[in-house]
C-alpha positions in Angstrom: 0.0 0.0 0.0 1.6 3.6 -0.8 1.1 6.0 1.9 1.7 9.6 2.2 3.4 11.3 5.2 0.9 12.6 7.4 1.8 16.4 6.4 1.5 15.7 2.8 -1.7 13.6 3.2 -3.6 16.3 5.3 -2.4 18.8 3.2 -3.8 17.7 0.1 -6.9 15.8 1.1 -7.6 19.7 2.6 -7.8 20.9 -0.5 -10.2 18.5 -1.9 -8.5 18.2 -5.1 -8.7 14.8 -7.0 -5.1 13.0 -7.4 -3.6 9.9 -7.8 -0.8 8.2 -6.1 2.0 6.3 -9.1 4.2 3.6 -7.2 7.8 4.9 -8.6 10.5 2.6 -6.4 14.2 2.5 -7.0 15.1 5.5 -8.2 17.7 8.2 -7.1 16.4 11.3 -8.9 13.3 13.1 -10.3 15.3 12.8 -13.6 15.4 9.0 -13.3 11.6 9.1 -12.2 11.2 10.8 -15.3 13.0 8.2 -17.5 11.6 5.1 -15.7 7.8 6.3 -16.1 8.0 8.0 -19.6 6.9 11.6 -18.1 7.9 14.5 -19.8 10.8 16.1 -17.1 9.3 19.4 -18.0 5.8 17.7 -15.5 7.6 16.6 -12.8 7.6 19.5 -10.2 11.3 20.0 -8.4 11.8 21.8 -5.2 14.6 24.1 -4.2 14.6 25.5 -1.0 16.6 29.4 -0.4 17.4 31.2 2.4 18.5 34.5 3.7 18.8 36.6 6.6 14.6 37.3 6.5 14.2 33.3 6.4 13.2 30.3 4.2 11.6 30.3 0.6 10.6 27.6 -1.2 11.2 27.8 -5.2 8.9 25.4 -7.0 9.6 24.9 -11.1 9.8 22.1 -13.6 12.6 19.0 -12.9 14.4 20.0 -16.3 14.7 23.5 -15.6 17.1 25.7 -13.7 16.8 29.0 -11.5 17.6 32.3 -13.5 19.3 34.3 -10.3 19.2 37.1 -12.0 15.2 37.8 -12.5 15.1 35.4 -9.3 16.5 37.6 -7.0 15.8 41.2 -8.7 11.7 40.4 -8.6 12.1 39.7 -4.9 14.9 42.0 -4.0 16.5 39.6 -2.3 19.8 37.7 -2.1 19.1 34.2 -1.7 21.1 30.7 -1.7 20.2 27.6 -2.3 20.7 25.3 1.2 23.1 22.2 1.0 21.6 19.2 0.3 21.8 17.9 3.7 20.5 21.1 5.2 17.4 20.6 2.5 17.0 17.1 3.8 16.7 17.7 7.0 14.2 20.7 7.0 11.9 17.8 5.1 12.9 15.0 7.5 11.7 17.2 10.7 8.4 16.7 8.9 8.6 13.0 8.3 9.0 13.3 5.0 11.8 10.3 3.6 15.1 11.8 3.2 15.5 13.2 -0.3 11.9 13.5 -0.5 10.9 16.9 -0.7 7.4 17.8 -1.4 6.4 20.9 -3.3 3.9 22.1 -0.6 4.9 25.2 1.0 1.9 25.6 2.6 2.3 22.4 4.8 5.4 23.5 5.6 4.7 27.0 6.4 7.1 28.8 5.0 6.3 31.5 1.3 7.1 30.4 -2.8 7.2 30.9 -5.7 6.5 28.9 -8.6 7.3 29.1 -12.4 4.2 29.6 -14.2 5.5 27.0 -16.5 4.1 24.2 -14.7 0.6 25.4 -15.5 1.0 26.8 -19.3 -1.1 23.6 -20.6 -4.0 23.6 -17.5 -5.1 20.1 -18.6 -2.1 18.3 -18.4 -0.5 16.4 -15.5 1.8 17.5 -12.8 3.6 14.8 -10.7 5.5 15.7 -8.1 7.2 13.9 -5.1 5.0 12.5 -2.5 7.5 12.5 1.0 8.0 8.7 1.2 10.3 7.7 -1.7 8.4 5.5 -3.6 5.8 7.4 -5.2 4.7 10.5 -6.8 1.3 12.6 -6.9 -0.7 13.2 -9.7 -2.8 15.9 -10.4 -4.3 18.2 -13.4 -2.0 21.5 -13.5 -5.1 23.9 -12.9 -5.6 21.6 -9.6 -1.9 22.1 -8.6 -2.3 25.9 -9.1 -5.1 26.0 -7.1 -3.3 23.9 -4.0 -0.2 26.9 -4.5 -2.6 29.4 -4.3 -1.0 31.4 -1.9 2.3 31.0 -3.9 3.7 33.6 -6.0 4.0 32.9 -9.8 5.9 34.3 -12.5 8.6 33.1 -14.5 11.6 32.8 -13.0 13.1 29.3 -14.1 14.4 28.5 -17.8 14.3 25.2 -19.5 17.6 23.1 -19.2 17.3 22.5 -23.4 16.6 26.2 -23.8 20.0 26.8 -21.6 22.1 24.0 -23.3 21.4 25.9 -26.7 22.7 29.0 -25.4 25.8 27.2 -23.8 26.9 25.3 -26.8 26.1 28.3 -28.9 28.3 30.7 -26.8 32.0 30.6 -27.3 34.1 29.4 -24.0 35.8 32.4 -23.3 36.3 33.4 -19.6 33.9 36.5 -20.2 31.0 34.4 -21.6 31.2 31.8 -18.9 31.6 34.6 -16.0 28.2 35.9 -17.3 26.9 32.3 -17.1 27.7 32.2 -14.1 26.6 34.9 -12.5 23.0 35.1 -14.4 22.0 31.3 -13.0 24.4 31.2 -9.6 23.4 33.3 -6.3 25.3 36.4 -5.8 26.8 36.4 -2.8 28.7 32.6 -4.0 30.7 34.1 -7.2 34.1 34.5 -5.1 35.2 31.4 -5.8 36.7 29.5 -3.0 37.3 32.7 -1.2 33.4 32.1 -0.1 34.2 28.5 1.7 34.8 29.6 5.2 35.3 26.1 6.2 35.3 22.7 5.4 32.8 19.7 7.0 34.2 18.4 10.3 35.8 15.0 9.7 33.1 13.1 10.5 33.8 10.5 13.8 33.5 7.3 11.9 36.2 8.8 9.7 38.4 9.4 12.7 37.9 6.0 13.2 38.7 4.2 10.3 42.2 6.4 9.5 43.1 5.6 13.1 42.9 1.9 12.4 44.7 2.8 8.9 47.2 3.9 10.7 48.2 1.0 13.0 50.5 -2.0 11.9 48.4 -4.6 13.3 44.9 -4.2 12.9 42.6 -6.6 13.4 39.1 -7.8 12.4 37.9 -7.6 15.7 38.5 -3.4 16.0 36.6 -3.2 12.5 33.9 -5.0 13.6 33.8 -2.6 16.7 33.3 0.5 14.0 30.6 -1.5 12.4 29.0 -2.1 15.9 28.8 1.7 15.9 27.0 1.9 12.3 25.6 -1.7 11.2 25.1 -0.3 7.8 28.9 -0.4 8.0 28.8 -4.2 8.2 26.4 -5.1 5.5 28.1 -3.2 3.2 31.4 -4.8 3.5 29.8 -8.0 2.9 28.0 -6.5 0.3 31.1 -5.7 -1.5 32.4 -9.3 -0.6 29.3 -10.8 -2.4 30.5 -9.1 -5.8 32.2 -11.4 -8.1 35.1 -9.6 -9.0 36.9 -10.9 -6.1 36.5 -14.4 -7.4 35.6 -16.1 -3.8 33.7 -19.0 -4.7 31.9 -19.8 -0.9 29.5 -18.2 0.8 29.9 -14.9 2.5 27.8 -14.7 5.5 29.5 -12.4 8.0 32.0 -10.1 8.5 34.3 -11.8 9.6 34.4 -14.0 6.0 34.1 -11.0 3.9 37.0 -9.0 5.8 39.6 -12.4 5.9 38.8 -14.3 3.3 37.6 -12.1 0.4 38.7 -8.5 0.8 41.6 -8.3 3.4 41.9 -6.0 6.2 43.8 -2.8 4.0 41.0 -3.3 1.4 38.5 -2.9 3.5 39.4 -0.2 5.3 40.2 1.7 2.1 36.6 1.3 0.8 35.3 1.8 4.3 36.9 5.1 4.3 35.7 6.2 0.5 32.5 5.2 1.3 31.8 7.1 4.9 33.9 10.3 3.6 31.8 10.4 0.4 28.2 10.1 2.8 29.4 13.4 4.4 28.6 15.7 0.9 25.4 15.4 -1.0 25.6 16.2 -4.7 23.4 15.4 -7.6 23.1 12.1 -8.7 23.2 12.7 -12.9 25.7 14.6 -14.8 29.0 14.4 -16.3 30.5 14.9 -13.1 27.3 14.0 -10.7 27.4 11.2 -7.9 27.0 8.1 -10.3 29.5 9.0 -12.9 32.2 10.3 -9.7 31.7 6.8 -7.8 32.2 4.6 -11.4 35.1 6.7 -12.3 36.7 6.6 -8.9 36.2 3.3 -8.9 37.4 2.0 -12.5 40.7 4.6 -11.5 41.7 2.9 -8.2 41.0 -0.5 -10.0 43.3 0.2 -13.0 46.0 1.6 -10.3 45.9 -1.8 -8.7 47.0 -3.4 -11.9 49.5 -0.6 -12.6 51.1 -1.4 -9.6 51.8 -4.7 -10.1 53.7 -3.8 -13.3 55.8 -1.8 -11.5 59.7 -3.0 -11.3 61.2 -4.0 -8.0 62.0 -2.7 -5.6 59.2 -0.1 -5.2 58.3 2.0 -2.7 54.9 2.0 -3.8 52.3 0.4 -1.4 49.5 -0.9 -3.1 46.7 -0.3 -0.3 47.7 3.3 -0.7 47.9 3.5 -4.3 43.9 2.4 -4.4 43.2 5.2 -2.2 44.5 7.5 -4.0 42.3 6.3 -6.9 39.5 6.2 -4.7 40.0 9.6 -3.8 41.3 11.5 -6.3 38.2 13.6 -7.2 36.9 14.2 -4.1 37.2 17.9 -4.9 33.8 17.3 -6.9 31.8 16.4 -4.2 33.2 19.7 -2.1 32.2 21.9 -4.7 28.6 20.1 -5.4 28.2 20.6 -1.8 29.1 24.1 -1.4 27.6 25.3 -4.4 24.8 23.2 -5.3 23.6 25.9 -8.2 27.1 26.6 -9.7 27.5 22.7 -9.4 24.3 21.8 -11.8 25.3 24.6 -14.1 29.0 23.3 -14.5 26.9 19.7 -15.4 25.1 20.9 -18.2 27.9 23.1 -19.7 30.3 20.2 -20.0 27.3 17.7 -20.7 26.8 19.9 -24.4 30.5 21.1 -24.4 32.5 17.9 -24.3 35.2 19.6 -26.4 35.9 22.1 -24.0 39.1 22.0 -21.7 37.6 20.3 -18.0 40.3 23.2 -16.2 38.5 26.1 -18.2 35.0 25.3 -17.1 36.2 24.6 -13.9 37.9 28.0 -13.0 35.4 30.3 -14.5 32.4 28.5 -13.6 32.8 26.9 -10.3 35.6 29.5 -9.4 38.4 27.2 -8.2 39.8 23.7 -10.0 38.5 20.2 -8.0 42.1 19.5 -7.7 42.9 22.4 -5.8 39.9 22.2 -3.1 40.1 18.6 -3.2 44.0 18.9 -1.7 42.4 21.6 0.9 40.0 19.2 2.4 42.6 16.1 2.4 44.7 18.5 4.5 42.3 19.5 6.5 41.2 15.6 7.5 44.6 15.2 7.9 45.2 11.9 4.9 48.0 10.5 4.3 50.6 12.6 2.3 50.7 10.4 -0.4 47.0 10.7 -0.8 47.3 14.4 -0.2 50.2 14.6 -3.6 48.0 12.3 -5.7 44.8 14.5 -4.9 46.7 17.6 -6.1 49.1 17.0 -8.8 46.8 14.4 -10.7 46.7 16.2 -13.7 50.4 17.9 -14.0 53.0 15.6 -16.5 56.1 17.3 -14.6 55.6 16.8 -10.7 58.5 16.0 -9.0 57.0 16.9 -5.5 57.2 14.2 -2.3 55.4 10.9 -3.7 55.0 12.0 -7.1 54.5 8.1 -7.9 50.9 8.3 -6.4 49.7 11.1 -8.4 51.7 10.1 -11.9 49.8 6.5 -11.0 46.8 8.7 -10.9 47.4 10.4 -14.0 48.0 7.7 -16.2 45.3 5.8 -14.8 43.0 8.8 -15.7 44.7 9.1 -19.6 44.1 5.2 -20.0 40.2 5.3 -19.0 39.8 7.7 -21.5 39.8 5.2 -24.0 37.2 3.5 -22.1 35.4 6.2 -22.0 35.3 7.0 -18.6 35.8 10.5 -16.8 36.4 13.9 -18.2 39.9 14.6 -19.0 40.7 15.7 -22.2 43.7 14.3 -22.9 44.5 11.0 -23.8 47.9 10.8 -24.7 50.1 8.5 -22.3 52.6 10.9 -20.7 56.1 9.2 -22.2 58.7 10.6 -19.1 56.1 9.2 -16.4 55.3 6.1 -18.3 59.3 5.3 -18.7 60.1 6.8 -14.8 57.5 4.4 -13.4 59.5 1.4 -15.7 55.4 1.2 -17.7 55.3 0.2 -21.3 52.5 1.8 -23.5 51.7 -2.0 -23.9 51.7 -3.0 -20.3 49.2 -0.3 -19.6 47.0 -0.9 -22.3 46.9 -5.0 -21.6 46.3 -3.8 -17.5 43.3 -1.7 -18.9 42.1 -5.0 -20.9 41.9 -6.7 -17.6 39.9 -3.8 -15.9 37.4 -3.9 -18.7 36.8 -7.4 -18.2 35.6 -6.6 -14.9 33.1 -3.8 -16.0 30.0 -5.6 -14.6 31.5 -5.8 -11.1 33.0 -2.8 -11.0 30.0 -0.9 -11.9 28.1 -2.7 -9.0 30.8 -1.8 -6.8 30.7 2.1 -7.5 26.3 1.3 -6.9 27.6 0.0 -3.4 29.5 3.2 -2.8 26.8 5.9 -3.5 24.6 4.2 -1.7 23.8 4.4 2.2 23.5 0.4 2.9 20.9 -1.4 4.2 20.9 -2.9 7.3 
């Protein structure tokens, strides 16, 4: 039976208006909602929640469009932000709604709106919106929605996503043009770049945790299992990832204790533990060239590829494998800093380089977003206090010439990054092998190409791997 939470439910049965409830499970986004029922995105109602010093407002417009700032802020002369995901989730939450779920209703939530009066151009068509418990939406006729925002304020404020990736394909990438971007569909008081990041998320404790145990020479399974203990989503996920065929364990895996010592190893386990809980700590989209999905597979696919890099390696090296994975795993993190911090800027940078794929990654980056991901990632691996190594691979990545402290980790990085390309994974532009690393790291062109073979052999796995690490586990 599909229920409503109880503030949605009384809200709506209030009005009297006819709807219908549409069973919509397993899905991460309105835009896969959209997909997965054949719905135009343009009638699927999304909800983005602002704030300034005078209080909440709730901004109500189609799924595939985007806030215009610019006529946003100037019609109610105001200078409003968009809240961080986690902020949005739990205003929603503290009204049982399912987190993620966030209802277009301001009026059960008390707070003012507006809403784009594209929703209701066509009066007798349907608007579907999220219903609060994560598996379904609510359906209504548009002139019934209207009437249920009544007290709303309406206008036209949003523009369609197609309508903006006409104008950014059609505009040439010069700093200017971008700039202007920028500034007409990002909040005002956000275009300073990461001048406007006062500080970084507190290391969350689990984190603590797992980098104290990182740390040690002889951990065992018992002091894991005492972190699980803490969060038994923990636990099921490790065995979740012990499940996955791409570790080639052949009996069953039905604790712990199997998954950590006979399938994954202790160093393994604490490398995805630590991906995994540091990732849960931002909230970014889902979708997008550089959304949640695509930065989990890549991040994944990277530290995999690494893994068999290593092992061509020539002895001795003072290369440690465990480390080498992390930095793969964790390589990007700069992304999900930025999609935190500036949720707005963050979709906008999605859909320039989703209809610009020819465009340098480092010139979107700088004048959209304001700063380069490898330059806030290294800020918040200092900050958490990482490893060095992971610290070097996070912030040279992408440079051909380091020859700073542990330079191996990040050229590993790089060529790891180059190689995928061919795969066509990530964004990087380049694809060329970098000769002086290759032939510093002792790496044949053929080697690396024969390493990515085996990687690709293992898409199916890997892929469900990088599902595991989005996603909060079950327990």
């Amino acid at each position: 039976m599909m229920n409503l939470p109880d503030v949605v439910r009384f809200h709506l049965d209030q009005h009297g208006f006819p709807y219908r409830l549409i069973d919509c499970p397993s899905v991460e986004s309105l835009d896969q909602a959209a997909a997965k029922l054949d719905i135009p995105p343009r009638q699927i109602v999304r909800t983005v929640l602002l704030r300034d010093r005078a209080g909440l407002v709730m901004a109500i417009l189609p799924c595939s469009y985007i806030l215009d700032f610019s006529i946003l802020c100037q019609a109610l002369q105001r200078d409003l932000d968009p809240l961080y995901g986690i902020e949005t989730h739990h205003f929603f939450e503290q009204y049982g709604c399912q987190t993620g779920c966030h209802p277009p209703l301001p009026g059960a939530f008390a707070i003012p709106a507006l809403a784009d009066a594209s929703l209701v151009a066509d009066e007798d068509a349907e608007v579907y919106f999220d219903g609060g418990n994560g598996d379904v939406l609510v359906s209504m006729r548009a002139v019934d929605f209207r009437q249920v925002l009544a007290t709303a304020r309406w206008g036209h404020f949003a523009v369609s996503t197609e309508d903006l990736d006409a104008l950014l394909s059609q505009q040439a990438a010069t700093p200017q043009n971008l700039v202007n971007l920028t500034r007409r569909y990002t909040p005002a008081q956000l275009r300073e770049g990461i001048e406007a990041i006062t500080e970084l998320p507190v290391m969350p404790q689990t984190v603590q945790w797992i980098m104290a145990l990182r740390a040690k020479s002889d951990v065992t399974v018992k002091e894991i299992l005492q972190v699980a203990e803490y969060d038994p989503s923990l636990a099921a996920q490790v065995v979740y990832w012990a499940r996955s065929p791409l570790h080639g364990y052949q009996g069953p895996v039905d604790s712990l204790e199997t998954a950590i010592q006979q399938v994954l190893g202790i160093e393994n386990t604490l490398n995805l533990l630590l991906g995994s809980c540091m990732g849960q700590t931002f909230h970014i989209p889902v979708d997008g060239p550089v959304g949640l999905q695509t930065f989990w597979r890549h991040s994944i696919y990277c530290a995999s590829l690494i893994s068999e890099l290593v092992k061509l390696l020539p002895e001795p090296t003072n290369v440690k494998p465990g480390l080498a994975y992390l930095c793969g795993l964790l390589h990007d993190f700069g992304y999900l800093v930025l999609g935190h911090v500036f949720p707005a800027r963050f979709f906008l940078f999605n859909r320039f380089l989703a209809v610009n794929r020819s465009v340098p990654l480092d010139v979107v980056e700088r004048y959209v977003l304001g700063v380069e991901h490898w330059h806030i990632g290294a800020w918040l691996m200092q900050s958490w206090a990482m490893p060095e190594e992971v610290i070097a691979a996070v912030r040279w990545h992408h440079n051909e010439d380091c020859t700073q402290p542990h330079a191996e980790y990040s050229n590993l990085v790089l060529i790891a990054n180059r190689l995928l390309r061919y795969a066509g994974l990530g964004e990087e532009s380049n694809h060329r092998l970098p000769a002086l690393v290759m032939f510093t790291l002792g790496i044949t062109r053929e080697q690396a190409m024969e390493a990515l073979d085996r990687v690709q052999s293992s898409m199916a796995e890997l892929d469900s791997l990088s599902t595991a690490l989005r996603l909060p586990a079950e327990g």
